[in-house]
C-alpha positions as CSV (number, residue, x, y, z in Angstrom):
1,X,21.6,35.1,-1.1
2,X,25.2,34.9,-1.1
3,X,25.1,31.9,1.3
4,X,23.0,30.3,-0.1
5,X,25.0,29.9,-3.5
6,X,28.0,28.4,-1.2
7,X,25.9,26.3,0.2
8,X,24.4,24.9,-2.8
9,X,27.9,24.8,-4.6
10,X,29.5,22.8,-1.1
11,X,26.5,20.5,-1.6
12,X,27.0,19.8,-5.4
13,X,30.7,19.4,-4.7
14,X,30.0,16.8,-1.6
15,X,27.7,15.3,-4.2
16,X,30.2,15.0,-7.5
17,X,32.7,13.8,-4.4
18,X,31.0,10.9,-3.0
19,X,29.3,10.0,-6.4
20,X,31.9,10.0,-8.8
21,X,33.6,6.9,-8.0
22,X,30.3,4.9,-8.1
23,X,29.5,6.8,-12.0
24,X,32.8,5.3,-12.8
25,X,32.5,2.0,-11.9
26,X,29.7,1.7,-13.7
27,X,30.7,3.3,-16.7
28,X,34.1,0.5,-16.5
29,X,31.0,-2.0,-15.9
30,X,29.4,-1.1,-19.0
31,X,32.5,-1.3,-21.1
32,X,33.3,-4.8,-19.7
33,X,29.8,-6.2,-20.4
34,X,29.3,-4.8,-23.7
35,X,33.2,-5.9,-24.8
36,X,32.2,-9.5,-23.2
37,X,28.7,-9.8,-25.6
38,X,30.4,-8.2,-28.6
39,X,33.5,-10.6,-28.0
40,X,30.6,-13.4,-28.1
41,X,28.7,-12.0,-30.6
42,X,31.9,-12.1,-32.8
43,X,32.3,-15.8,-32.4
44,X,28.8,-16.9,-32.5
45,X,28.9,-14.9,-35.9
46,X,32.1,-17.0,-36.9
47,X,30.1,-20.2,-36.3
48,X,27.2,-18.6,-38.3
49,X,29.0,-17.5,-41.2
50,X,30.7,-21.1,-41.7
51,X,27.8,-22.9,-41.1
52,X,26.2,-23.5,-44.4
53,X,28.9,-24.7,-45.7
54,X,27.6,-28.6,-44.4
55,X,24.0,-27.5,-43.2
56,X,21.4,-25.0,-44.5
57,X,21.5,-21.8,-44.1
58,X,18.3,-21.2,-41.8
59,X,19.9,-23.7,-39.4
60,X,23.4,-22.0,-39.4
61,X,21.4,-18.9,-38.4
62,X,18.8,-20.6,-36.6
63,X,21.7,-21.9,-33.8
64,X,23.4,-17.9,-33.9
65,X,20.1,-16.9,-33.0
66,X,19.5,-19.4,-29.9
67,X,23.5,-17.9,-29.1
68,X,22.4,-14.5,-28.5
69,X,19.4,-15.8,-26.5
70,X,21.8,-17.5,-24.6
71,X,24.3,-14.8,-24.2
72,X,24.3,-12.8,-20.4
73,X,22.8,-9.4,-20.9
74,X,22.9,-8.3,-17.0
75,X,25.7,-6.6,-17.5
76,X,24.9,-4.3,-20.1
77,X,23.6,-0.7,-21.0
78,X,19.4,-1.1,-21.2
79,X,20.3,1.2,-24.8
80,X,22.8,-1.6,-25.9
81,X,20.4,-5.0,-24.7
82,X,18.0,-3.6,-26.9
83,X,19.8,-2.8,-30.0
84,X,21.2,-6.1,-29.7
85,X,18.1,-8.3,-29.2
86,X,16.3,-5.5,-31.9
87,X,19.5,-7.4,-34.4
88,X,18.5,-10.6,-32.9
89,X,15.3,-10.2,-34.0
90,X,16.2,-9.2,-37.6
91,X,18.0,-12.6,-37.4
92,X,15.4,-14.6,-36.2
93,X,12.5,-12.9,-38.8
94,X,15.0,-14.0,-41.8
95,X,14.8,-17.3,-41.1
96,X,11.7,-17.7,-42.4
97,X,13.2,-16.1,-46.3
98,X,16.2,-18.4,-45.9
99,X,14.6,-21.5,-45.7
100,X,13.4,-21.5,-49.4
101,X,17.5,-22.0,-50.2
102,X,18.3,-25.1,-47.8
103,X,20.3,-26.6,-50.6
104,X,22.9,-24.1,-50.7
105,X,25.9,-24.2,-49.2
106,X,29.0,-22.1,-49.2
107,X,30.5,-19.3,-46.5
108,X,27.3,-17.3,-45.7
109,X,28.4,-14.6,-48.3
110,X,28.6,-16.7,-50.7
111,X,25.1,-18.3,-50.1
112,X,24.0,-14.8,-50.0
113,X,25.9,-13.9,-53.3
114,X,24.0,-16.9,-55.0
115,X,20.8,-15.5,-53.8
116,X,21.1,-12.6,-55.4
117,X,22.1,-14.1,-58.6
118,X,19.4,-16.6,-58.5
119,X,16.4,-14.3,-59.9
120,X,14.8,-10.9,-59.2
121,X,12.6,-12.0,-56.4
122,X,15.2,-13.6,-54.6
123,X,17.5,-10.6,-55.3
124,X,15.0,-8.2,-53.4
125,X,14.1,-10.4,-50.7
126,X,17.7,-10.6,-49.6
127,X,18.0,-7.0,-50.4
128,X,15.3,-6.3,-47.3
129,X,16.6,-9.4,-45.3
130,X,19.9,-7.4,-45.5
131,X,18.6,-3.9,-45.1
132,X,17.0,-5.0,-41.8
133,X,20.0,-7.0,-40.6
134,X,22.2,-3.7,-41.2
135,X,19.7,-1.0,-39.8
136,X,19.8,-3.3,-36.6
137,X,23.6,-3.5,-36.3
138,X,23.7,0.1,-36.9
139,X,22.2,0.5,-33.3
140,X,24.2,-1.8,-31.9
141,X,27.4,0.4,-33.2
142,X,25.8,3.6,-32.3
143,X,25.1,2.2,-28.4
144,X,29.1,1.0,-28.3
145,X,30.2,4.5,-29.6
146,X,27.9,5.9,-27.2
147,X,29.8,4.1,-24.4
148,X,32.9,4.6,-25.4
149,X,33.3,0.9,-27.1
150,X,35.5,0.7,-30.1
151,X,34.0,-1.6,-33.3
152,X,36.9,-3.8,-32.6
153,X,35.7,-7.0,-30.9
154,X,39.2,-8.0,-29.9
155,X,40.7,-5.0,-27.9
């Protein structure tokens, strides 16, 4: 019995040993990738909030949208590709609510602030648009704390 408790415990150590340095580089992977997307992400949301100040707002988000289709996902957690296209998505399904206000234009806060001062429907629909967008970009924060990411795009 003895023996065989040094032999498993030489065989987990031979294990941890030879393994270790491959869990490592793939945990520096993961940082890279995710750091890369959110640096991106960052940008491409620059570009979206500025947007409607000369074109609507459904287009400015429209293009942020094709962005993060376009963005390279291969090196990423699978957790942290799917929070991000799950905020994609909650992008791409307000589209649809923003194109009732093509004729606003401003910073996208302030288009957003003008929604809801416009009236109550328009108040709660943004209210959901918003809740949705959030919830989504939530996940995508808990993923990069998972991994060790800070919130800071620019590290």
């Amino acid at each position: 019995m003895h023996n065989r408790w040094q032999r498993l415990n030489a065989l987990a150590l031979m294990l941890y040993v030879c393994l270790s340095p491959a869990i490592a580089q793939q945990h520096k992977d993961d940082l890279t990738g995710i750091r890369t997307v959110i640096a991106q992400d960052h940008k491409l949301g620059s570009i979206r909030n500025e947007t409607p100040r000369h074109a609507p707002i459904a287009q400015a988000i429209e293009a942020y949208v094709a962005g993060l289709d376009a963005l390279d996902l291969d090196d990423v957690p699978p957790d942290f590709r799917v929070a991000l296209m799950s905020h994609r998505d909650a992008w791409f399904e307000s589209i649809e609510f923003f194109s009732q206000y093509s004729q606003l234009r401003g910073e996208l806060h302030e288009v957003f602030e003008t929604i809801h001062e416009k009236d109550e429907a328009s108040h709660a629909g943004l209210l959901e648009v918003e809740a949705n967008i959030w919830s989504t970009w939530a996940e995508v924060e808990v993923s990069m704390q998972h991994h060790g990411v800070s919130m800071n795009p620019v590290e």
